[in-house]
Backbone and ligand atoms as CSV (ligand in chain L), in Angstrom:
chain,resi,resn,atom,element,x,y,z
A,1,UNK,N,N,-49.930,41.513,1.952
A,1,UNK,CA,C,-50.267,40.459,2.902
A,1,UNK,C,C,-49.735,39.131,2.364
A,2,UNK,N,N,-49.315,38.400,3.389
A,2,UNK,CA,C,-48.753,37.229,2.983
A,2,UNK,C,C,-49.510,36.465,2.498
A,3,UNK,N,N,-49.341,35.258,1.540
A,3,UNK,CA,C,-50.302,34.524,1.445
A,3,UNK,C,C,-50.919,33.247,2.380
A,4,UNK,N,N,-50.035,32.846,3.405
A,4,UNK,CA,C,-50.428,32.310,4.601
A,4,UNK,C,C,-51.557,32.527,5.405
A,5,UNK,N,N,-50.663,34.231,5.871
A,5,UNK,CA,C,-51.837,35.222,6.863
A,5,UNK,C,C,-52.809,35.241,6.352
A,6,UNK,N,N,-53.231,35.454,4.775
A,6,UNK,CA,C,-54.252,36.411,4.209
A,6,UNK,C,C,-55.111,34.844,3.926
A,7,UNK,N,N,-54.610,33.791,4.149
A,7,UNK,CA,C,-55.560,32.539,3.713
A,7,UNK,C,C,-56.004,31.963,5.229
A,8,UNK,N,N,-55.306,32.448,6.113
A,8,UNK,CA,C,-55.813,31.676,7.519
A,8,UNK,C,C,-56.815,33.616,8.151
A,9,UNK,N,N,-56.505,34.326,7.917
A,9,UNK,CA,C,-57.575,35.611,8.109
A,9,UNK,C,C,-59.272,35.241,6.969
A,10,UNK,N,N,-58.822,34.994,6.217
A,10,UNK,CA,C,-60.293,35.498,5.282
A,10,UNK,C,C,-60.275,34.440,4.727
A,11,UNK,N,N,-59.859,33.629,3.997
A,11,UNK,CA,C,-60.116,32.477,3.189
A,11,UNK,C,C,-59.284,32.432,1.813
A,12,UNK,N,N,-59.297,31.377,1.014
A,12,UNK,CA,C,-58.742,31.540,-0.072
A,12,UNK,C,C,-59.159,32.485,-1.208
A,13,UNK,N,N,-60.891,32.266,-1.042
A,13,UNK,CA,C,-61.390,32.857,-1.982
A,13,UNK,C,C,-61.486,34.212,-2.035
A,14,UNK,N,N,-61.517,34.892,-0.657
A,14,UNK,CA,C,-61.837,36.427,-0.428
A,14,UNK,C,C,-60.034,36.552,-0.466
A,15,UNK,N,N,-59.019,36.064,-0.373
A,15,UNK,CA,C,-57.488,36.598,-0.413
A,15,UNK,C,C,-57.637,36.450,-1.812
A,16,UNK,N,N,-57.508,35.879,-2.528
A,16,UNK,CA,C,-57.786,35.919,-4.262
A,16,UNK,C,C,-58.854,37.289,-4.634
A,17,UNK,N,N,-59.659,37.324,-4.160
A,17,UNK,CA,C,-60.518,38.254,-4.277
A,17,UNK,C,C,-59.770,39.797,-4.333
A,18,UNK,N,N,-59.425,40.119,-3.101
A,18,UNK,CA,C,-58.423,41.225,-2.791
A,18,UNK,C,C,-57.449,40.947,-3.479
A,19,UNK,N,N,-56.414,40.060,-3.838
A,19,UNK,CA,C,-55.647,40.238,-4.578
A,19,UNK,C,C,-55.964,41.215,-5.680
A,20,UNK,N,N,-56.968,40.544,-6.456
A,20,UNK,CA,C,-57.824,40.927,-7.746
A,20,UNK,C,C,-57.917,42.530,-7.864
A,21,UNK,N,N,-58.207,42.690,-6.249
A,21,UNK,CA,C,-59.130,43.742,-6.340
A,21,UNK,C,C,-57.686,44.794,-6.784
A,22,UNK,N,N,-56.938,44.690,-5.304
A,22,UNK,CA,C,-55.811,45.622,-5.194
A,22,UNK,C,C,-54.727,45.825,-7.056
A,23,UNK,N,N,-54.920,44.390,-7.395
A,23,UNK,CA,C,-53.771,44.646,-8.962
A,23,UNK,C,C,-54.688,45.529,-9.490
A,24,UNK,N,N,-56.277,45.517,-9.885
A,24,UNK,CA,C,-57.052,46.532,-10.722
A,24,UNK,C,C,-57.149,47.691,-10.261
A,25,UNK,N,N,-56.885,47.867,-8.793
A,25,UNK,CA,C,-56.789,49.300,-8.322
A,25,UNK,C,C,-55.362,50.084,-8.825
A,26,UNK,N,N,-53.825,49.014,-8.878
A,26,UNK,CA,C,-52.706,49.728,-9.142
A,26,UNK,C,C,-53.436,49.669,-11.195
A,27,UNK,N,N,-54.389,49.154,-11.585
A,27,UNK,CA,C,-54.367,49.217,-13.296
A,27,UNK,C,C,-54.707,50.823,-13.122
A,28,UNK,N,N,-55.945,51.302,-12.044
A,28,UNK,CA,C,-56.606,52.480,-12.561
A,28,UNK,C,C,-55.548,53.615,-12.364
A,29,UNK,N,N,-54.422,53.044,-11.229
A,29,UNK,CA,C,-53.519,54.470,-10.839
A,29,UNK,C,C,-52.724,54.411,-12.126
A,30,UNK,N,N,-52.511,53.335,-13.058
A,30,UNK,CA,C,-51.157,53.387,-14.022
A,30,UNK,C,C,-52.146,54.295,-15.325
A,31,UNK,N,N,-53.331,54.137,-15.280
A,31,UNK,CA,C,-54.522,54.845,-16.199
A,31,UNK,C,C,-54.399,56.409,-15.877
A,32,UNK,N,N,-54.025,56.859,-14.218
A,32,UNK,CA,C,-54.442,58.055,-14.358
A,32,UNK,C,C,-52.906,58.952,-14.305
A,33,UNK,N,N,-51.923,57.867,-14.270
A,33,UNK,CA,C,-50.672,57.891,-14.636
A,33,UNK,C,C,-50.339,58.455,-15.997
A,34,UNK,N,N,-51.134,57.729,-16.677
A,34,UNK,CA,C,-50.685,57.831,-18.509
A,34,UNK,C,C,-51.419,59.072,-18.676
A,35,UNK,N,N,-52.584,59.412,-18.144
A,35,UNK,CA,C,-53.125,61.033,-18.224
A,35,UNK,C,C,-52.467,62.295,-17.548
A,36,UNK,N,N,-52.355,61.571,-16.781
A,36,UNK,CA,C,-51.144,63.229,-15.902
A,36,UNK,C,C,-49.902,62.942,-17.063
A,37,UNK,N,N,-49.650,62.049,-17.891
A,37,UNK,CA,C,-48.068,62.284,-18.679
A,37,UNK,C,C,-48.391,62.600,-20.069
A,38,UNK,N,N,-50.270,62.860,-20.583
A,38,UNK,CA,C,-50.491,63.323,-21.594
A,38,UNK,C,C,-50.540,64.927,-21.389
A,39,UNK,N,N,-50.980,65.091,-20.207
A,39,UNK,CA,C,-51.291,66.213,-19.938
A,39,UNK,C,C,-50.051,66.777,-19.902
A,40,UNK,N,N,-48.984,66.511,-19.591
A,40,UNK,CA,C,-47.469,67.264,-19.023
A,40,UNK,C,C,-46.959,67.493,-20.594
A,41,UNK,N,N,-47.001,66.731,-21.173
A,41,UNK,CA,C,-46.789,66.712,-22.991
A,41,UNK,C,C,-47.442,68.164,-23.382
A,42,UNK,N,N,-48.794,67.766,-23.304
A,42,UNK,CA,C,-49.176,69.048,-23.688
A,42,UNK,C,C,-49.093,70.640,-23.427
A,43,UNK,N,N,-48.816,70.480,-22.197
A,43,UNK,CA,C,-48.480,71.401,-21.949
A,43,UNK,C,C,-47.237,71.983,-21.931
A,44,UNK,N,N,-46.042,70.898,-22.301
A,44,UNK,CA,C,-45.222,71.405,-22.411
A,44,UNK,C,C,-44.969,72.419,-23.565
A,45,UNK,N,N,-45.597,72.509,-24.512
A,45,UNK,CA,C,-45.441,73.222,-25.786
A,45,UNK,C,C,-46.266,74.645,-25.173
A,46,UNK,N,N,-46.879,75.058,-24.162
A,46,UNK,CA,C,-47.744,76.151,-23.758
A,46,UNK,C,C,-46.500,77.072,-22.931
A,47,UNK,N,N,-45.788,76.302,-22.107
A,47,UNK,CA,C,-45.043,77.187,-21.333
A,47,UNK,C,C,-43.725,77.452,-21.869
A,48,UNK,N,N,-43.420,78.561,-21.484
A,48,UNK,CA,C,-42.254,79.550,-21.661
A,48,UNK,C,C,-41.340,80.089,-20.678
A,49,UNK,N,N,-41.476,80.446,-19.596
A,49,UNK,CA,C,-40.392,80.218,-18.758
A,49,UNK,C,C,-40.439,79.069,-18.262
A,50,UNK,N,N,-38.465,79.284,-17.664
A,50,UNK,CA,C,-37.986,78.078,-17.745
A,50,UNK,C,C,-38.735,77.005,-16.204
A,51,UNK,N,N,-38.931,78.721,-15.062
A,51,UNK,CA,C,-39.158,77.915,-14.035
A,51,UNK,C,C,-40.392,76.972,-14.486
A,52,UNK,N,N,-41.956,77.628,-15.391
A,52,UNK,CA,C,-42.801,76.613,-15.990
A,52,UNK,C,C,-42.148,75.407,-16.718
A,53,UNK,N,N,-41.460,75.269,-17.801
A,53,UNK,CA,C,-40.905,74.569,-18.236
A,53,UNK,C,C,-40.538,73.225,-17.121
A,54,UNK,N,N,-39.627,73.677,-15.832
A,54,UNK,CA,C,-38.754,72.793,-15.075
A,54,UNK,C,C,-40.091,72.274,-14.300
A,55,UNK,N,N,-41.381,73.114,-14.249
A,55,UNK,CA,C,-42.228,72.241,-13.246
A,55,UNK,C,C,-42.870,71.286,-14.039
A,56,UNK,N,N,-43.132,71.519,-15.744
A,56,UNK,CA,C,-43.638,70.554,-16.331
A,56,UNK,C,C,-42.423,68.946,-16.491
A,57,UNK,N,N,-41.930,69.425,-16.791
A,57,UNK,CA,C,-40.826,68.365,-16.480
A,57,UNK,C,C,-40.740,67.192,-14.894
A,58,UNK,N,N,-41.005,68.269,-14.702
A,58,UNK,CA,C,-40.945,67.383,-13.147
A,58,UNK,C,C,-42.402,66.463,-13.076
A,59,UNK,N,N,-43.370,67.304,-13.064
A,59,UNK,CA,C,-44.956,66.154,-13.529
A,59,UNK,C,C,-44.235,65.799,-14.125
A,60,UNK,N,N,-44.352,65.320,-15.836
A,60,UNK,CA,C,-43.844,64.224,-16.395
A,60,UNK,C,C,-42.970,63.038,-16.030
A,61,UNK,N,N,-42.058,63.531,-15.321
A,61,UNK,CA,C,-41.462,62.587,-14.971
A,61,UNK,C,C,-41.577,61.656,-13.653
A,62,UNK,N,N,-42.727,62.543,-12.571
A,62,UNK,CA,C,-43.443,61.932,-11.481
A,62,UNK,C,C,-44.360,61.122,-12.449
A,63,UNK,N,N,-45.514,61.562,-13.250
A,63,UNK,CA,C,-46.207,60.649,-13.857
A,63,UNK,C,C,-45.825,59.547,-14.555
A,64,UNK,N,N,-44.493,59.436,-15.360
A,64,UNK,CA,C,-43.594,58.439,-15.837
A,64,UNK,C,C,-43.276,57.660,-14.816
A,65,UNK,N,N,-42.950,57.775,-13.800
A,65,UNK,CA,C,-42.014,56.993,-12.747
A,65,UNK,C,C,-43.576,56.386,-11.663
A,66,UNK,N,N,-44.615,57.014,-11.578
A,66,UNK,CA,C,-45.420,56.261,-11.008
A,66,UNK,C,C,-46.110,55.405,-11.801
A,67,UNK,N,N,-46.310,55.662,-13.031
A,67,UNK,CA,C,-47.165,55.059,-13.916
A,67,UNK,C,C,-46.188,53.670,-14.354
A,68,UNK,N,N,-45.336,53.436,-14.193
A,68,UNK,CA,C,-44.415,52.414,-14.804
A,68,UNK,C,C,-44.453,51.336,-12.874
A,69,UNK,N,N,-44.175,52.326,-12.102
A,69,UNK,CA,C,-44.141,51.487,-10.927
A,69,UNK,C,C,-45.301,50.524,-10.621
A,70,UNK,N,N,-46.244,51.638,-10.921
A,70,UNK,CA,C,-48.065,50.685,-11.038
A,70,UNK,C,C,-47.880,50.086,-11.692
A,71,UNK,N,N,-47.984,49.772,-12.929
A,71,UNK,CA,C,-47.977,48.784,-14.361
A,71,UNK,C,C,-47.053,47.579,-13.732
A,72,UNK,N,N,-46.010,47.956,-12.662
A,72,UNK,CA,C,-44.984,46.580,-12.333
A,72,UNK,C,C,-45.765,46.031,-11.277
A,73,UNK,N,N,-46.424,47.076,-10.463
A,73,UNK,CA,C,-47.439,46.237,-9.363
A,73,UNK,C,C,-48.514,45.459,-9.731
A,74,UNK,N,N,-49.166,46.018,-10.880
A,74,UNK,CA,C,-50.189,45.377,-11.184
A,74,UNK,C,C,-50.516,43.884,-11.391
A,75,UNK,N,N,-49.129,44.026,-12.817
A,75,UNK,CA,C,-48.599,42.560,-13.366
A,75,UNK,C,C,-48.074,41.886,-12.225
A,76,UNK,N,N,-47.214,42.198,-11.130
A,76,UNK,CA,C,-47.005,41.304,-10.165
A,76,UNK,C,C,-48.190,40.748,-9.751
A,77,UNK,N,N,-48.811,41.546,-8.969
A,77,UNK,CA,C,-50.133,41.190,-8.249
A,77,UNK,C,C,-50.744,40.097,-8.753
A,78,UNK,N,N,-51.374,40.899,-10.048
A,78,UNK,CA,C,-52.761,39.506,-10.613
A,78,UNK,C,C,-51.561,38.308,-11.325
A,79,UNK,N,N,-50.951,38.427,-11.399
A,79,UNK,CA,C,-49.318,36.904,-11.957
A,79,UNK,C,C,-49.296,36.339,-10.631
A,80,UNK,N,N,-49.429,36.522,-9.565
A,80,UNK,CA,C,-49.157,35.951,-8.055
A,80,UNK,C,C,-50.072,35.448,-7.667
A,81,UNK,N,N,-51.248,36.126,-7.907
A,81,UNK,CA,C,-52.847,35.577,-7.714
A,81,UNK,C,C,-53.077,34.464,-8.613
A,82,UNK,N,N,-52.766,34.749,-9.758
A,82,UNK,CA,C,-53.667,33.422,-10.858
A,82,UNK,C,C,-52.455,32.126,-10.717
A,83,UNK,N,N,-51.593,32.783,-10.331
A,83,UNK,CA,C,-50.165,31.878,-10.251
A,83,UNK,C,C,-50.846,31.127,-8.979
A,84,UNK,N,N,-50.726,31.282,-7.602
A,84,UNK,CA,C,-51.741,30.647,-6.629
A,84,UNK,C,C,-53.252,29.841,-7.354
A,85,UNK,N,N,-53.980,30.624,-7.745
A,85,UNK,CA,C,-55.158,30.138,-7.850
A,85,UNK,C,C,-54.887,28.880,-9.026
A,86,UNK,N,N,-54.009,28.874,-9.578
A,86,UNK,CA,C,-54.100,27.273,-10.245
A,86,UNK,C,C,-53.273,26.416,-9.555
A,87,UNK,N,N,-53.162,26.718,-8.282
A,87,UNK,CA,C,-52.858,25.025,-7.604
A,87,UNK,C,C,-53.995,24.941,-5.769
A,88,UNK,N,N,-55.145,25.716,-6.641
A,88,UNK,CA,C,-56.073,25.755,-5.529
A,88,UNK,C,C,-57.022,24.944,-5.463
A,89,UNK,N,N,-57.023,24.042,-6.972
A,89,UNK,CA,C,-57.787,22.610,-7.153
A,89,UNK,C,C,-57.185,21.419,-6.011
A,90,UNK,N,N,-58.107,21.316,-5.165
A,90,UNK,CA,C,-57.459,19.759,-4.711
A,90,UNK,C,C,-56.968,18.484,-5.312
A,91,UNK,N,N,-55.768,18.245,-5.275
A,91,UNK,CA,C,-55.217,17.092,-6.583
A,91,UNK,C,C,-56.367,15.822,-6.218
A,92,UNK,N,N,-56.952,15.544,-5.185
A,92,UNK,CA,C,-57.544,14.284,-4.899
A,92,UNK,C,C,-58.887,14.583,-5.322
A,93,UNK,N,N,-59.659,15.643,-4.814
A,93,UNK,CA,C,-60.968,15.711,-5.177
A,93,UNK,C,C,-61.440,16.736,-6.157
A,94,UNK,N,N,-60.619,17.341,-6.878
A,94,UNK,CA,C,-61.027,18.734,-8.035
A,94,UNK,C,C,-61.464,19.507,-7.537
A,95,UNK,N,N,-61.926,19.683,-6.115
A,95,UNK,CA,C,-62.767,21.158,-5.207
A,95,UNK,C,C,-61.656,21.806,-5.054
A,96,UNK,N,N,-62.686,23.272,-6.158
A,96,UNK,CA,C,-61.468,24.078,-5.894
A,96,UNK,C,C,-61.777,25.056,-4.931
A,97,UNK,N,N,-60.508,26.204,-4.251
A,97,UNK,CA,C,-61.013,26.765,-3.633
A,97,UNK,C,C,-61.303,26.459,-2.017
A,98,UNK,N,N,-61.388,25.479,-1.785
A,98,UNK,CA,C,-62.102,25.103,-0.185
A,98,UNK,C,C,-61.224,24.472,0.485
A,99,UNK,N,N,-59.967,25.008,1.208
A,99,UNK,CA,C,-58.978,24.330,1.609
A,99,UNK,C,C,-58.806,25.247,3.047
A,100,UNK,N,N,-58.479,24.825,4.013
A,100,UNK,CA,C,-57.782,25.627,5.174
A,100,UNK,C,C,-56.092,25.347,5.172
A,101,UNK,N,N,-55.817,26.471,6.326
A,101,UNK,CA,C,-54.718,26.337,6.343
A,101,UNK,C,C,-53.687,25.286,7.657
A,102,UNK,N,N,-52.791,24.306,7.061
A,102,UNK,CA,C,-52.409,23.861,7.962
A,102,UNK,C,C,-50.847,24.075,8.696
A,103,UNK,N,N,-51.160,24.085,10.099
A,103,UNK,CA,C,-50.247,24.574,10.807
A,103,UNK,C,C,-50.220,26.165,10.759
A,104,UNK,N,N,-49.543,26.809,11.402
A,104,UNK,CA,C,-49.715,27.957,11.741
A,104,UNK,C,C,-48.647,28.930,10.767
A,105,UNK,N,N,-49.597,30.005,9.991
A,105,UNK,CA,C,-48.784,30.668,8.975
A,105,UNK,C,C,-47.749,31.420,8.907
A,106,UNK,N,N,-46.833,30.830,8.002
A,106,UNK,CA,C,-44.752,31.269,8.023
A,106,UNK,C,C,-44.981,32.124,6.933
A,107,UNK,N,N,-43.874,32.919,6.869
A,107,UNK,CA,C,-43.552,33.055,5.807
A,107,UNK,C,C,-42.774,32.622,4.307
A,108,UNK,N,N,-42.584,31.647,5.033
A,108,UNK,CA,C,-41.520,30.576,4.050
A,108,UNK,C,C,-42.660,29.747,3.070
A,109,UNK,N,N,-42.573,29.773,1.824
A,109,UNK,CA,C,-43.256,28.858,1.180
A,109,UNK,C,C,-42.865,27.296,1.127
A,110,UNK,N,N,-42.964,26.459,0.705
A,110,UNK,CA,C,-44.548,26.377,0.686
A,110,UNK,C,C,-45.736,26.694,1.406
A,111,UNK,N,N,-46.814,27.144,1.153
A,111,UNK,CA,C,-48.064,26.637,2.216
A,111,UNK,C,C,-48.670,25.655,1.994
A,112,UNK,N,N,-48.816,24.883,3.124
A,112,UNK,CA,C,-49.952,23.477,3.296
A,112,UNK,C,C,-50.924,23.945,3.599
A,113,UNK,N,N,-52.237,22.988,2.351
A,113,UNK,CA,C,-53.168,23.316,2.807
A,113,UNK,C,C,-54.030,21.908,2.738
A,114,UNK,N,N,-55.152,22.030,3.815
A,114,UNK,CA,C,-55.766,20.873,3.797
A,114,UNK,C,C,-57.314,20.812,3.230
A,115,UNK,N,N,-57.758,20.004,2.316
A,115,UNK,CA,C,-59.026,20.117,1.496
A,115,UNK,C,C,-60.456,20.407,2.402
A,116,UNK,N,N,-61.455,21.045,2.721
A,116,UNK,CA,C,-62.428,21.001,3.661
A,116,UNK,C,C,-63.626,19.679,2.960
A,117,UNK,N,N,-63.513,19.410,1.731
A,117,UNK,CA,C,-64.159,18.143,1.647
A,117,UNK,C,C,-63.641,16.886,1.722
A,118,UNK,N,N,-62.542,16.390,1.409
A,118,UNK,CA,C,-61.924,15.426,1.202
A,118,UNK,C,C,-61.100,15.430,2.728
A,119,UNK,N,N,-59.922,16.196,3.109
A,119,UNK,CA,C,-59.130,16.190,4.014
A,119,UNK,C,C,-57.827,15.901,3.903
A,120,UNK,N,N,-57.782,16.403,2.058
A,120,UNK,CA,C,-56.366,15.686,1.579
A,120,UNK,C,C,-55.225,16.879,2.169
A,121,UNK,N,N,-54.363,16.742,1.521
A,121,UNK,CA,C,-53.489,17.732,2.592
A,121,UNK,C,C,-52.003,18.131,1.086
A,122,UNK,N,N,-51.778,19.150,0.550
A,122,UNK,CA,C,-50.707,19.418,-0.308
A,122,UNK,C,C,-50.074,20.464,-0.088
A,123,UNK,N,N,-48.992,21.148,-1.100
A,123,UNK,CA,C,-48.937,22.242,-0.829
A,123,UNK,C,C,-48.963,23.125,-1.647
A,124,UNK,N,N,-49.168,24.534,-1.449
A,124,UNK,CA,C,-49.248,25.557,-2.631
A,124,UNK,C,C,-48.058,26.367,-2.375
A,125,UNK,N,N,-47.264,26.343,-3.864
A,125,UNK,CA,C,-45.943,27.240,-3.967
A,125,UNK,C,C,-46.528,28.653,-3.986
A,126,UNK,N,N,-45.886,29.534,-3.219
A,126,UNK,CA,C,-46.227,31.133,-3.372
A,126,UNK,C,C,-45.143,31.719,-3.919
L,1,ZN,ZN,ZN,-60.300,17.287,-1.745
């Protein structure tokens, strides 16, 4: 979700929120990643034909190739989130967090946003 859409749908704080949520969800898949590629290890020393052999291989290398893809989602994710959330302080009044969105959401960064206490108005690089 864009960060526009996802700040004029739910708010800043609940789009930060989900951000959060979704990078710790790709942490647990890269967790059960690194276990399906302990498991393929191990077992590789159990099997003896080749067709066993070629299917352990193949796990391993599905578990390698998802577990590395998660680990890149993850770090994107929560780096994009905390990257946002430190220019979510209002430069005029320090409230952080409590901003709407102004004008109607692009995809082009910047987003403007305007303070709900103050009414200052800046923008946040995405
Ligand atoms: Zn303000």
């Amino acid at each position: 979700m864009q960060l526009a859409e996802g700040i004029q749908r739910h708010g800043f704080r609940k789009w930060y929120e989900r951000q959060l949520l979704r990078s710790h969800a790709h942490l647990v898949l890269t967790l059960f990643s690194v276990l399906g590629l302990m498991g393929a290890l191990e077992a590789a020393s159990r099997f003896h034909t080749w067709q066993d052999q070629l299917t352990d291989a193949l796990a391993l290398l599905a578990s390698a190739g998802i577990g590395l893809w998660s680990l890149r989602r993850y770090l994107y994710l929560l780096s994009h989130a905390e990257y946002v959330a430190n220019q979510a302080r209002c430069p005029a009044c320090a409230t952080y967090g409590r901003f709407t969105l102004v004008g109607a959401p692009s995809a082009e960064p910047p987003v403007r946003v305007c303070c709900r206490q103050c009414q200052h108005r800046w923008s946040i690089d995405a």
